[in-house]
HTML snippet that shows the backbone in 3Dmol.js (N, CA, C, O; Angstrom):
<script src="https://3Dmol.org/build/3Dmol-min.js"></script>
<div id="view" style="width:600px;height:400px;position:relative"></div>
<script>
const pdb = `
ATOM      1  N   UNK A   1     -93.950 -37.856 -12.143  1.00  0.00           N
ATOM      2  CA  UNK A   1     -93.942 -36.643 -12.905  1.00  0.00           C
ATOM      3  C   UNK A   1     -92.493 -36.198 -13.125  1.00  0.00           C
ATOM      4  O   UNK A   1     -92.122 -35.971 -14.277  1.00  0.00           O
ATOM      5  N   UNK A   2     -91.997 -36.117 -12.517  1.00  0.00           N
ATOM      6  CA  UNK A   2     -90.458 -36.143 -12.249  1.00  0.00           C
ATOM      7  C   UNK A   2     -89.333 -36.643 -13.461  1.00  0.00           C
ATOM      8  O   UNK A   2     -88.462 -36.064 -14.111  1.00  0.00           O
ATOM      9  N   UNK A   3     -89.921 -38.219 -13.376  1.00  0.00           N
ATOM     10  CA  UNK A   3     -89.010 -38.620 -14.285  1.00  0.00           C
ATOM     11  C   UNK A   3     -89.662 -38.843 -15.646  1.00  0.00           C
ATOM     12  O   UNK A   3     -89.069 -39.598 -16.417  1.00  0.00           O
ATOM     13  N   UNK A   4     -90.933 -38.224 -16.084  1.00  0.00           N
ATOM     14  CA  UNK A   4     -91.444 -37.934 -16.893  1.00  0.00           C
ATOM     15  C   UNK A   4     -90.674 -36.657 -17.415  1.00  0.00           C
ATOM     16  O   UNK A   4     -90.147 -36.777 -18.521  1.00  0.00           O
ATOM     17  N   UNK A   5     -90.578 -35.772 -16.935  1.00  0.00           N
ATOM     18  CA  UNK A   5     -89.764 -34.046 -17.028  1.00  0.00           C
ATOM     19  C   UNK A   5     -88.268 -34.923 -17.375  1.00  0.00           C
ATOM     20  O   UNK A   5     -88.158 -35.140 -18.581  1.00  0.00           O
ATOM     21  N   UNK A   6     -87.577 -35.244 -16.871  1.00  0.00           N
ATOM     22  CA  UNK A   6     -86.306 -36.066 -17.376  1.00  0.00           C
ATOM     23  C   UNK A   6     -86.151 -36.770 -18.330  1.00  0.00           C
ATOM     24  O   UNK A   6     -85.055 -36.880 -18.878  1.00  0.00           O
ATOM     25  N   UNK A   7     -87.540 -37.580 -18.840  1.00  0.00           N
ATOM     26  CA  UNK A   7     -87.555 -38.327 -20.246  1.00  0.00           C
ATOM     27  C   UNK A   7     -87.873 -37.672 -21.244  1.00  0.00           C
ATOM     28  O   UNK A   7     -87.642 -38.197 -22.333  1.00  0.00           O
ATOM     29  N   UNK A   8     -88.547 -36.231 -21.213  1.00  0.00           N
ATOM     30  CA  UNK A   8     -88.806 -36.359 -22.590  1.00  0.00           C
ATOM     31  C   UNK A   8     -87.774 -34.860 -22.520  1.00  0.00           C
ATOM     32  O   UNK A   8     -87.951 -34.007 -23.390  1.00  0.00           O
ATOM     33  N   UNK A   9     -86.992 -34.698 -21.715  1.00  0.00           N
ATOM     34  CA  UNK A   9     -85.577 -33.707 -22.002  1.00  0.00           C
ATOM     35  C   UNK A   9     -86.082 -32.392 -21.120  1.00  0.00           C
ATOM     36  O   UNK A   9     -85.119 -31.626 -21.081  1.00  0.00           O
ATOM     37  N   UNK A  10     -86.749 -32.053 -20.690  1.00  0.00           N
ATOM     38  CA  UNK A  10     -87.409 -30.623 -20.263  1.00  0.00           C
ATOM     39  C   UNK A  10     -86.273 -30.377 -19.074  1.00  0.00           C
ATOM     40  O   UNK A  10     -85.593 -29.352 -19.012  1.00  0.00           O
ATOM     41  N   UNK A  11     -86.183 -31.449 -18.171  1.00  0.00           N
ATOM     42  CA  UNK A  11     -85.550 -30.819 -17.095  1.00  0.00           C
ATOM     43  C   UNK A  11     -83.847 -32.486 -17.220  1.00  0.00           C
ATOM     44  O   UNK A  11     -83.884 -33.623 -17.688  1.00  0.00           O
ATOM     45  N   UNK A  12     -82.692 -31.674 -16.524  1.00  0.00           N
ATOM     46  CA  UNK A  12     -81.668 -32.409 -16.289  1.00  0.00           C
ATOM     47  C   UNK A  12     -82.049 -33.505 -14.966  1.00  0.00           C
ATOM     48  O   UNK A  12     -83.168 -33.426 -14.460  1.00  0.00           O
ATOM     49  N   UNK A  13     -81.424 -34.136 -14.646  1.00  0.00           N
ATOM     50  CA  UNK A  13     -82.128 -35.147 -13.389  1.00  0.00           C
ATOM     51  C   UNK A  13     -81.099 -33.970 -11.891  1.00  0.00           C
ATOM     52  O   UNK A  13     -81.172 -34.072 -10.666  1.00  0.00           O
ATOM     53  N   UNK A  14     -80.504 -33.268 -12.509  1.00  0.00           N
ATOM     54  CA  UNK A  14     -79.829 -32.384 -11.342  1.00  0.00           C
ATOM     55  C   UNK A  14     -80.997 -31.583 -10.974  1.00  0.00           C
ATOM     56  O   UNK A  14     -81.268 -31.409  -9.786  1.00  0.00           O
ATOM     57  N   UNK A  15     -81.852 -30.980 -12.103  1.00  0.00           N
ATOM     58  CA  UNK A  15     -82.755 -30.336 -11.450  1.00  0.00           C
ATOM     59  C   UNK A  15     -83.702 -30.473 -10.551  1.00  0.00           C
ATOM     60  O   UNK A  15     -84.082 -29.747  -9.632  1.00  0.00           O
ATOM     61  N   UNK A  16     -84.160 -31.889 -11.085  1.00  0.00           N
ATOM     62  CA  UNK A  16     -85.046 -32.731 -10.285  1.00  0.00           C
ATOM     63  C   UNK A  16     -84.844 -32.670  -8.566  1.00  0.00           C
ATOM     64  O   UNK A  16     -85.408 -32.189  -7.584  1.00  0.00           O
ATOM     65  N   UNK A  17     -83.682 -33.470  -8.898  1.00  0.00           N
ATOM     66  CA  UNK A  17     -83.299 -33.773  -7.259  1.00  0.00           C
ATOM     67  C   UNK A  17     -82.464 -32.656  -6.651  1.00  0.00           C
ATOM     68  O   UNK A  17     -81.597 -33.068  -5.881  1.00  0.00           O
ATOM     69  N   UNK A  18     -82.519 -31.396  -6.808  1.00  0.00           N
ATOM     70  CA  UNK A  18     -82.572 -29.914  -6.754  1.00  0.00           C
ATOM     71  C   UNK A  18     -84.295 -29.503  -5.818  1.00  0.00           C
ATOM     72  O   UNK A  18     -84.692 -29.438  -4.655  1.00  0.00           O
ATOM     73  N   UNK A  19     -84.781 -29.342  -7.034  1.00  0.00           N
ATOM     74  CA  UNK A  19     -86.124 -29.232  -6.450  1.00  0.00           C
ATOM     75  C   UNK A  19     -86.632 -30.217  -4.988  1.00  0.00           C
ATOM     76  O   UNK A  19     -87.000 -29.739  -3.915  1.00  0.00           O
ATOM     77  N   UNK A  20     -86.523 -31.637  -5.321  1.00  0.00           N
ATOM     78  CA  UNK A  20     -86.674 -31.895  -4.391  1.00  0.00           C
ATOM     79  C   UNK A  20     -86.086 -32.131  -3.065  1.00  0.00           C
ATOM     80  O   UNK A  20     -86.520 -32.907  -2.214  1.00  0.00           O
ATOM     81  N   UNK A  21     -85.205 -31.488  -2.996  1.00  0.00           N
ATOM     82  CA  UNK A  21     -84.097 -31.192  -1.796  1.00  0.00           C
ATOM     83  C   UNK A  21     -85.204 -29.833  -0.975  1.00  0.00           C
ATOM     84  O   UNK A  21     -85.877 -29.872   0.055  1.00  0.00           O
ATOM     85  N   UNK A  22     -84.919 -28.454  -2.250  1.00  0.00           N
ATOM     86  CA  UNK A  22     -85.908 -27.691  -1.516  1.00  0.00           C
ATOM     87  C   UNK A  22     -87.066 -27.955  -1.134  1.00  0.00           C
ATOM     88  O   UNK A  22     -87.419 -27.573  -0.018  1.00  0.00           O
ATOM     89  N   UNK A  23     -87.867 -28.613  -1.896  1.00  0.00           N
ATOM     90  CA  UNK A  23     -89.284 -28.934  -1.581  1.00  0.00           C
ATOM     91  C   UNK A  23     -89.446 -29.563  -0.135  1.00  0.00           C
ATOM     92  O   UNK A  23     -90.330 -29.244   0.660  1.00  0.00           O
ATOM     93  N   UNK A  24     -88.384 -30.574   0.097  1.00  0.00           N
ATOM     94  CA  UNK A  24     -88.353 -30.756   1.632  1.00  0.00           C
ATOM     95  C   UNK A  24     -87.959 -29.993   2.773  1.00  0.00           C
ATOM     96  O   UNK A  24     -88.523 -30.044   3.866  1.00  0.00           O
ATOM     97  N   UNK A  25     -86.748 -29.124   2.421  1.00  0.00           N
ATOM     98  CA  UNK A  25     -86.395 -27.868   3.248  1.00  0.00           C
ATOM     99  C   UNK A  25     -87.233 -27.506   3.929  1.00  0.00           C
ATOM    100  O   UNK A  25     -87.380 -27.616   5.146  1.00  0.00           O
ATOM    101  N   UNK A  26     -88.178 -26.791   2.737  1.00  0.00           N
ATOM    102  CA  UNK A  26     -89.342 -25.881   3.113  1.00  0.00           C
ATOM    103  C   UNK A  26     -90.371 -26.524   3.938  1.00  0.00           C
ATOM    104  O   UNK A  26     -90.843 -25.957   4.923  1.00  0.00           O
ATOM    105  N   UNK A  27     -90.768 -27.824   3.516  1.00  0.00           N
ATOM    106  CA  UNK A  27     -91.869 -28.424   3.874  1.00  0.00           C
ATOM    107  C   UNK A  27     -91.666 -28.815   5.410  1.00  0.00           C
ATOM    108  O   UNK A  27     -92.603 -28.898   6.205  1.00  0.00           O
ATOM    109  N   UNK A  28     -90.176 -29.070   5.764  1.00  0.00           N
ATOM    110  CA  UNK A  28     -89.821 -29.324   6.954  1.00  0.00           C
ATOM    111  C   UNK A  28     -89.732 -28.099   8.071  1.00  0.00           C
ATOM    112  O   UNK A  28     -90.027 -28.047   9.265  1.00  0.00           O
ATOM    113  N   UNK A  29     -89.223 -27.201   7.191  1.00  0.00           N
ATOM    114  CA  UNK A  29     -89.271 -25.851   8.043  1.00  0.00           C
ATOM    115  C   UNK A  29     -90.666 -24.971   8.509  1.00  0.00           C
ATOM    116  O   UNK A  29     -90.720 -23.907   9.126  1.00  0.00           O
ATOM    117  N   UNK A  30     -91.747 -25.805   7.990  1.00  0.00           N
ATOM    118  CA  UNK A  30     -93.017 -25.258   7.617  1.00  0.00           C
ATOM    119  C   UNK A  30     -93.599 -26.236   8.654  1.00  0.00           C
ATOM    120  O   UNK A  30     -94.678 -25.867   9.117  1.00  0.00           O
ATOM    121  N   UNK A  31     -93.242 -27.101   8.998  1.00  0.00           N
ATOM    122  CA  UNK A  31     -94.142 -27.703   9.763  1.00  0.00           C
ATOM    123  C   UNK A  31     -93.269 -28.042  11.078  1.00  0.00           C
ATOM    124  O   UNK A  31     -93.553 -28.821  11.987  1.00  0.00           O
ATOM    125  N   UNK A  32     -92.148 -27.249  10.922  1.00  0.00           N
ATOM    126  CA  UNK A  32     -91.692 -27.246  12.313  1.00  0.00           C
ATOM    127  C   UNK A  32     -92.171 -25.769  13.109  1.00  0.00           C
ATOM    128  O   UNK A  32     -91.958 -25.522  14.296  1.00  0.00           O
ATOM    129  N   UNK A  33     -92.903 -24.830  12.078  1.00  0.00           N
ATOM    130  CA  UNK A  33     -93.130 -23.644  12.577  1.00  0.00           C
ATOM    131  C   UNK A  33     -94.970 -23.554  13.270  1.00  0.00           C
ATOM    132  O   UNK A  33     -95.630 -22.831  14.016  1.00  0.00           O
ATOM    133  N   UNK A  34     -95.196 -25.129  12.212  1.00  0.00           N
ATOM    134  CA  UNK A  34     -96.623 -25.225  12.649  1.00  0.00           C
ATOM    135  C   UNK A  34     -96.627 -25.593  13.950  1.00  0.00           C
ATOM    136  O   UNK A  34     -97.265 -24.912  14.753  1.00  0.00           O
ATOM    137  N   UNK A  35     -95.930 -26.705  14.357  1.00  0.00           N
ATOM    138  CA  UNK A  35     -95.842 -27.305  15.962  1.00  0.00           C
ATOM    139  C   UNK A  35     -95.718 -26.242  16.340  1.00  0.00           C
ATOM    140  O   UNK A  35     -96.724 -25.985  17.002  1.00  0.00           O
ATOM    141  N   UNK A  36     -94.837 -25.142  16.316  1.00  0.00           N
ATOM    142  CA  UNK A  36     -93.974 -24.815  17.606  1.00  0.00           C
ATOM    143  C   UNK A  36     -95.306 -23.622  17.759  1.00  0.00           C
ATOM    144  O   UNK A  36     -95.138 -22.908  18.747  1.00  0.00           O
ATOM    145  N   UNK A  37     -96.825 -23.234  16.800  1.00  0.00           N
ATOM    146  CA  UNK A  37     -97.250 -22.513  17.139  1.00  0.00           C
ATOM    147  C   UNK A  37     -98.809 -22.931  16.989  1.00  0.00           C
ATOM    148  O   UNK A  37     -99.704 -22.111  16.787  1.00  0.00           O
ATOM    149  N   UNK A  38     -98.984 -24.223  17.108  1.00  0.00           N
ATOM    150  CA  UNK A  38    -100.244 -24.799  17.455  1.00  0.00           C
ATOM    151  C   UNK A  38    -101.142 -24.292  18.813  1.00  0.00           C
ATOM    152  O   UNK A  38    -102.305 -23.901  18.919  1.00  0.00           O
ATOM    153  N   UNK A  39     -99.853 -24.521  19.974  1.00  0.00           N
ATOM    154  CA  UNK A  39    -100.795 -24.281  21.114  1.00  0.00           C
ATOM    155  C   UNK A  39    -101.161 -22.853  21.144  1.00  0.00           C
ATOM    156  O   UNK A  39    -102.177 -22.536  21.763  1.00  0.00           O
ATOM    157  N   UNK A  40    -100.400 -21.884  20.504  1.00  0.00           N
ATOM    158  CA  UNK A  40    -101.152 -20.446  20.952  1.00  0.00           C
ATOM    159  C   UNK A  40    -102.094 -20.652  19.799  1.00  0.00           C
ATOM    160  O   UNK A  40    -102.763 -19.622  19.879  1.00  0.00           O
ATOM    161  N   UNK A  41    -102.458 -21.162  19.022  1.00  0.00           N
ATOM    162  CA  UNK A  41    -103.821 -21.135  18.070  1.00  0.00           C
ATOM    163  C   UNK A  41    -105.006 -21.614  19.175  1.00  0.00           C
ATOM    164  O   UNK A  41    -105.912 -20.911  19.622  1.00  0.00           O
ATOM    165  N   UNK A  42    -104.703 -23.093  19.489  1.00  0.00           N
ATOM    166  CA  UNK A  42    -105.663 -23.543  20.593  1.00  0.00           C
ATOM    167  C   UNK A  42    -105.868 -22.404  21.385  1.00  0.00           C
ATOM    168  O   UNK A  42    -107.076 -22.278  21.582  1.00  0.00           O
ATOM    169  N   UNK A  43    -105.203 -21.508  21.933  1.00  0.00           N
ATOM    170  CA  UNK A  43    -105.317 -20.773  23.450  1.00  0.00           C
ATOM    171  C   UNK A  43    -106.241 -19.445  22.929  1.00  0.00           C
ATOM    172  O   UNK A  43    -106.897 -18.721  23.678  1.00  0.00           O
ATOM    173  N   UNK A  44    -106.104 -19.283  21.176  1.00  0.00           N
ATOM    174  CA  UNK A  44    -107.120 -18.373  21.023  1.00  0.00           C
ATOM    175  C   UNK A  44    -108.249 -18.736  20.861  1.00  0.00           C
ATOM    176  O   UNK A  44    -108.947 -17.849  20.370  1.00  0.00           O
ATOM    177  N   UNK A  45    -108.962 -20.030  21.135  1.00  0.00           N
ATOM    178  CA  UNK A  45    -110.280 -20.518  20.779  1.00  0.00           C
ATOM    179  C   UNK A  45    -111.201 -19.923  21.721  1.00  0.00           C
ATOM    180  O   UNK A  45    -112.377 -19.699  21.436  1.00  0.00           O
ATOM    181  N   UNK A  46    -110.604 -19.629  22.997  1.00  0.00           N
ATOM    182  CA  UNK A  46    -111.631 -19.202  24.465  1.00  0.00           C
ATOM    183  C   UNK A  46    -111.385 -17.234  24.290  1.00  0.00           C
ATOM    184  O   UNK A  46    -111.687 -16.464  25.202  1.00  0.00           O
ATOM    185  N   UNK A  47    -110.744 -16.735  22.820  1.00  0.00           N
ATOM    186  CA  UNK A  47    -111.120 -15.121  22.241  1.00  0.00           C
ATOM    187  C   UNK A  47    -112.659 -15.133  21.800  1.00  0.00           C
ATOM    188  O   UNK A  47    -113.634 -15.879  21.700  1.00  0.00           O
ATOM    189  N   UNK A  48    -112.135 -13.508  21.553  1.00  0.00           N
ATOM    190  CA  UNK A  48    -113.273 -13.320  20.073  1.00  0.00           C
ATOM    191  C   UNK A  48    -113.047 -13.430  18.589  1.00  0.00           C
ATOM    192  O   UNK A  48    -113.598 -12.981  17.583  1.00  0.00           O
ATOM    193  N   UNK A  49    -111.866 -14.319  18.890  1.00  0.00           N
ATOM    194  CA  UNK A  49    -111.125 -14.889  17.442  1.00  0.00           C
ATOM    195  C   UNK A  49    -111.764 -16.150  17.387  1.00  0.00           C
ATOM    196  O   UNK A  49    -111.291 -16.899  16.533  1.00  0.00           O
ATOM    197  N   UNK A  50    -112.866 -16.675  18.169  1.00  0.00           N
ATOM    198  CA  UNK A  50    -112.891 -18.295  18.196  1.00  0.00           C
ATOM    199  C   UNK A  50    -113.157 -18.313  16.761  1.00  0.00           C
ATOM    200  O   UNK A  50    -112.265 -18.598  15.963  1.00  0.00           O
ATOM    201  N   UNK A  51    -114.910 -17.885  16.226  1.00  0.00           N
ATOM    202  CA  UNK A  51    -115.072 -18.005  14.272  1.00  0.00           C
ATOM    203  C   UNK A  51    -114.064 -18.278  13.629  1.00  0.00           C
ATOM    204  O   UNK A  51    -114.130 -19.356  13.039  1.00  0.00           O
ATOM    205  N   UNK A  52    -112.814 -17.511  13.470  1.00  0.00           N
ATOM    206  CA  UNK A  52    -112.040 -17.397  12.781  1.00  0.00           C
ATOM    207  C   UNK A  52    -110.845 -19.129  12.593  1.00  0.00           C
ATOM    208  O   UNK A  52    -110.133 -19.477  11.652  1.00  0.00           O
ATOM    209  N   UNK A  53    -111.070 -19.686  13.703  1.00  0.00           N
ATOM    210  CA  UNK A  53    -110.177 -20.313  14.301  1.00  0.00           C
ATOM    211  C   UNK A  53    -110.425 -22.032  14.059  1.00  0.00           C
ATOM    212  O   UNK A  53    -109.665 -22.959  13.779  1.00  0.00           O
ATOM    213  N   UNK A  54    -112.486 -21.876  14.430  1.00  0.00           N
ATOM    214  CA  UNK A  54    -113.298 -23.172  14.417  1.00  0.00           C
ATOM    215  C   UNK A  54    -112.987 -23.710  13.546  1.00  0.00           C
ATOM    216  O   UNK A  54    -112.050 -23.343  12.837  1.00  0.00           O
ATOM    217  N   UNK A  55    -113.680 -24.734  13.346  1.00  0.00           N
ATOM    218  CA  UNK A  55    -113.752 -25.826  12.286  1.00  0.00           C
ATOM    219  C   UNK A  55    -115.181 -25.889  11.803  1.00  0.00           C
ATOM    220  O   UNK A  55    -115.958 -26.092  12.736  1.00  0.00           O
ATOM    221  N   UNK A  56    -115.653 -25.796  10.835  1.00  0.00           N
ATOM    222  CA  UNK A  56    -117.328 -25.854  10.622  1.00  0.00           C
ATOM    223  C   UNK A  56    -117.639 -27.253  10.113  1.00  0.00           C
ATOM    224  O   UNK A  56    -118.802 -27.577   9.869  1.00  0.00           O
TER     225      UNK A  56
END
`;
const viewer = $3Dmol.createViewer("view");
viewer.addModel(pdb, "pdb");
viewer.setStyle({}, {cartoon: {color: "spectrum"}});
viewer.zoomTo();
viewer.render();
</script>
């Protein structure tokens, strides 16, 4: 998709690999926030938050 947006002129290839610089930032910073707060999710399963929490 990317270099589709670059061929037919819409975006510069700076933008591209712009975007995807952030897109990893985030994605990395996002799932370093998930680890670091997994286990207090687990530790609310034995609440009265379990519903909220399960898996159906």
């Amino acid at each position: 998709m990317a270099a589709s947006r670059v061929w037919i002129g819409v975006h510069y290839p700076h933008d591209v690999a712009l975007g995807l610089a952030v897109g990893a930032a985030v994605a990395w910073a996002l799932m370093a926030a998930v680890r670091r707060t997994a286990p207090r999710a687990e530790g609310l399963r034995a609440t009265r938050l379990r519903p909220l929490l399960a898996r159906r």
